[in-house]
C-alpha positions as CSV (number, residue, x, y, z in Angstrom):
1,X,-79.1,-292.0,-128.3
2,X,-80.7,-289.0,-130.8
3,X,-83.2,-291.9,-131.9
4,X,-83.9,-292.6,-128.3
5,X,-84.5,-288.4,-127.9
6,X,-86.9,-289.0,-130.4
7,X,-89.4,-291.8,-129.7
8,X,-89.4,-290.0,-125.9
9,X,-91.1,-286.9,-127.2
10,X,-88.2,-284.7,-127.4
11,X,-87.5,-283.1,-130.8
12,X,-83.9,-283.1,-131.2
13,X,-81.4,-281.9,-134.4
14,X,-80.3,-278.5,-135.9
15,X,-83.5,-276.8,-137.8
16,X,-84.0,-274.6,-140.3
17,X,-87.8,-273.0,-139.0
18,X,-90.2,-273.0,-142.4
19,X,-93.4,-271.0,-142.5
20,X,-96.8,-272.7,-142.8
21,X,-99.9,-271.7,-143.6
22,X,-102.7,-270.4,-141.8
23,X,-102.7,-267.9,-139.3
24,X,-104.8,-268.2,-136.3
25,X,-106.1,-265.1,-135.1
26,X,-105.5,-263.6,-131.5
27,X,-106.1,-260.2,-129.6
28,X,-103.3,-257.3,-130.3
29,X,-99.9,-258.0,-129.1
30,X,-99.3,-255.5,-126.1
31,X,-95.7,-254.3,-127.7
32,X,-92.6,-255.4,-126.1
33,X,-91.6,-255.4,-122.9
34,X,-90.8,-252.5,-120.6
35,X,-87.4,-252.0,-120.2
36,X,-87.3,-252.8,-116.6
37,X,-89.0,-256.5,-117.5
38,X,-86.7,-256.8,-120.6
39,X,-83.6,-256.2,-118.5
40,X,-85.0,-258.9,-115.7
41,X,-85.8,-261.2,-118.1
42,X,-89.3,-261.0,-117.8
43,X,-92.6,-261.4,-120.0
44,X,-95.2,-259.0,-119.9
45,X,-98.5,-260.3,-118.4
46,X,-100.1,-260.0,-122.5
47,X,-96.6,-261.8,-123.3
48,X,-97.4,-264.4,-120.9
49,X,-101.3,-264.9,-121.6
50,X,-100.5,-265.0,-125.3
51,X,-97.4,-267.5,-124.8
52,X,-99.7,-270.2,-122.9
53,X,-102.5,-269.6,-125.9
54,X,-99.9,-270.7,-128.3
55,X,-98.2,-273.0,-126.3
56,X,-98.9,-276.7,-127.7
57,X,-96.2,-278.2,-125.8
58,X,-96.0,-282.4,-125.4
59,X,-96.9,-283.7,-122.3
60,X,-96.9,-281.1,-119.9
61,X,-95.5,-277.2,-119.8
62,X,-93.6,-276.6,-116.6
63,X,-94.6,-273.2,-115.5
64,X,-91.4,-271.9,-114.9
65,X,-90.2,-272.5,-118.6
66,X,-92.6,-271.1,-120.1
67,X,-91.8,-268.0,-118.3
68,X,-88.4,-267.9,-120.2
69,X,-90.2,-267.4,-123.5
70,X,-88.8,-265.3,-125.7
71,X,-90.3,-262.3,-128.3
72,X,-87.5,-261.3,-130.9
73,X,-89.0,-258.8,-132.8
74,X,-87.9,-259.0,-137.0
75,X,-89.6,-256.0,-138.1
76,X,-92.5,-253.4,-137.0
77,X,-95.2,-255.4,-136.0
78,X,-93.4,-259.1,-136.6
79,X,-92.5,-261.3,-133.9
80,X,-90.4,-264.7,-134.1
81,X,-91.5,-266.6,-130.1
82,X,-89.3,-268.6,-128.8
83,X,-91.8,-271.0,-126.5
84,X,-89.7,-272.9,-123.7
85,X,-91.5,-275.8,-123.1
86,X,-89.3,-277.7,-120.7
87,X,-86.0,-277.4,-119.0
88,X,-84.0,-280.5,-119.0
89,X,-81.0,-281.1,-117.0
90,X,-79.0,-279.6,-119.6
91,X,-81.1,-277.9,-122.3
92,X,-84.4,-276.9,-123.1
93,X,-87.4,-278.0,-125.3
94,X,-89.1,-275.4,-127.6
95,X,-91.8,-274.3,-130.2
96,X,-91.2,-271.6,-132.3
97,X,-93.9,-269.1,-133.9
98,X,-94.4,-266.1,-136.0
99,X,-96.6,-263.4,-134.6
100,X,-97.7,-260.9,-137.5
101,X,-99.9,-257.3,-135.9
102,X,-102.4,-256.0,-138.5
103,X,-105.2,-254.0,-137.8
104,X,-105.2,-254.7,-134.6
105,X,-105.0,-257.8,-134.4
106,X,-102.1,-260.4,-133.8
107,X,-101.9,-263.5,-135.8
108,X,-99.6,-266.4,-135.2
109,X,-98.5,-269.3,-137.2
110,X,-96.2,-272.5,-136.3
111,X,-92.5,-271.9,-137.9
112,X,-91.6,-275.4,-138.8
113,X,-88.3,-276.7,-137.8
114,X,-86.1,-279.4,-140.2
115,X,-84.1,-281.1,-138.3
116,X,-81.6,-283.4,-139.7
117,X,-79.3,-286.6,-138.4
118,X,-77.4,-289.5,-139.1
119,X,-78.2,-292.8,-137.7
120,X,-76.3,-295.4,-138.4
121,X,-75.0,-293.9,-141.1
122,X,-78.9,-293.6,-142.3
123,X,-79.4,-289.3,-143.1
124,X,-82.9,-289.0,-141.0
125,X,-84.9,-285.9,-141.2
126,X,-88.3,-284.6,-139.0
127,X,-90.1,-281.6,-139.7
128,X,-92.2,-279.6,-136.9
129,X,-92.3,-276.7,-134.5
130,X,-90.5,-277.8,-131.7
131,X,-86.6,-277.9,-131.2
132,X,-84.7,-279.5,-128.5
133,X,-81.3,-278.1,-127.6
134,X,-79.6,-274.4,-126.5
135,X,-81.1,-272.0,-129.3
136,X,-79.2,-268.6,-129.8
137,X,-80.9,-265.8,-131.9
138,X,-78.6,-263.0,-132.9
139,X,-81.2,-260.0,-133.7
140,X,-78.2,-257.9,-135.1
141,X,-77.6,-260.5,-138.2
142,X,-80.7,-262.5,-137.9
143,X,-79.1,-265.2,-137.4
144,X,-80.4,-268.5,-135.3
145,X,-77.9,-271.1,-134.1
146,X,-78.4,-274.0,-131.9
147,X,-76.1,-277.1,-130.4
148,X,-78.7,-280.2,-129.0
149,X,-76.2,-282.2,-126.9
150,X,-77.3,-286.2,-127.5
151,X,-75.9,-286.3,-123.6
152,X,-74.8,-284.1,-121.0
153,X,-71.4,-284.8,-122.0
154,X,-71.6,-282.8,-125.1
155,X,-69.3,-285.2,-126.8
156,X,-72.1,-286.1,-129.3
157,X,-75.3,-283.9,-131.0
158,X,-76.1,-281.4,-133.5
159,X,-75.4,-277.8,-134.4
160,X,-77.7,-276.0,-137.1
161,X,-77.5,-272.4,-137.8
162,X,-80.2,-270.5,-139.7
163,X,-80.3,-267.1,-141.4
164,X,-84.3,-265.2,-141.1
165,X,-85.0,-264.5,-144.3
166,X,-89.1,-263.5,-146.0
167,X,-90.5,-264.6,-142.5
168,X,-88.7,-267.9,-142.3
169,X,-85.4,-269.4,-141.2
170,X,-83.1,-270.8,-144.1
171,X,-80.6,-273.5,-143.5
172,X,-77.0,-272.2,-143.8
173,X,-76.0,-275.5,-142.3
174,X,-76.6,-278.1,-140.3
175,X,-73.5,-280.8,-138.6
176,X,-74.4,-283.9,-136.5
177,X,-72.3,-286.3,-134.5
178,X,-73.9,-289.1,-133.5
179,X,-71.3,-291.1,-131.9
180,X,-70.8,-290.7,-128.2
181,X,-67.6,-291.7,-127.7
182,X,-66.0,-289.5,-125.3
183,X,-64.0,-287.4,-127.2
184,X,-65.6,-283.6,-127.6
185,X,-64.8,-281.6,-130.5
186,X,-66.6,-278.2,-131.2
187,X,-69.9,-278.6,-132.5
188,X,-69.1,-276.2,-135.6
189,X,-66.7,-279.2,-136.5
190,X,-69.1,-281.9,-136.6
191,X,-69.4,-283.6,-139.7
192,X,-72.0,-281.6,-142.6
193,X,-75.2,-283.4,-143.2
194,X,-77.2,-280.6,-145.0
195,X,-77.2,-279.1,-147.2
């Protein structure tokens, strides 16, 4: 089924976000929202611009994701963006970037995601920006966690969770279950497959 995920287009697996390099220049970020928009949920209109400049999504944005993007901010300045893509029946697709404001200006950068599986007993591994699943980011701890149901069952999938750390996520672990078989247990129990 993950396998399936994959040669559809939808990046699935826990991730552990890398940095890359270069940095694409883009006008200054407009701060964060006002409280009344943060509260409702909603983007500012720079947020909103900005989020369908970076926005490389596969196939086709639906308009009504990409209004559920998220700015978390990590430090003065520093911006982790949570990109929704898509909405599935019962998760979402993402991309996730780094927005760094210097001298007036706002630079952005892909945060690559490892995502790790077993298939057929075979550890597979993809490395990219974009995350399938339900994506949690703790700003307290900096801490990212995220379950990708293989089916709207949730009997099968991955968990990952992810500590920020010198402007990238590190793997603190990431579980898989890749049989579908009907019987749920919590995705934290899921069998380790990195590190």
């Amino acid at each position: 089924m993950l396998l399936n995920l994959l040669k559809v287009g939808v990046k699935v697996g826990a991730i552990a976000l890398v940095a890359t390099q270069g940095f694409v220049a883009q006008p200054a970020f407009a701060g964060s929202p006002s409280a009344k928009a943060k509260a409702e949920g909603k983007l500012t209109p720079y947020q909103s611009r900005l989020v369908n400049r970076l926005k490389q999504c596969p196939d086709s944005a639906q308009p009504d994701a990409l209004a559920r993007s998220q700015f978390f901010r990590v430090a003065s300045g520093k911006y982790i963006v949570q990109v929704m893509c898509m909405l599935g029946a019962y998760q979402g697709g993402y991309e996730y970037y780094l927005l760094t404001e210097t001298a007036g200006k706002t630079q952005s950068k892909p945060l690559k995601l490892l995502k790790v599986w077993e298939d057929g007993g075979k550890k597979m591994r993809l490395e990219d920006n974009t995350l399938g699943g339900l994506p949690t980011y703790n700003a307290a701890n900096r801490e990212l966690t995220v379950f990708n149901k293989g089916r709207g069952l949730g009997d099968c999938g991955t968990f990952g969770r992810y500590k920020f750390e010198n402007d990238r996520f590190v793997a603190k672990e990431i579980r898989a279950k890749s049989e579908c078989d009907g019987k749920y247990i919590e995705p934290e129990q899921y069998k380790q497959v990195y590190p």
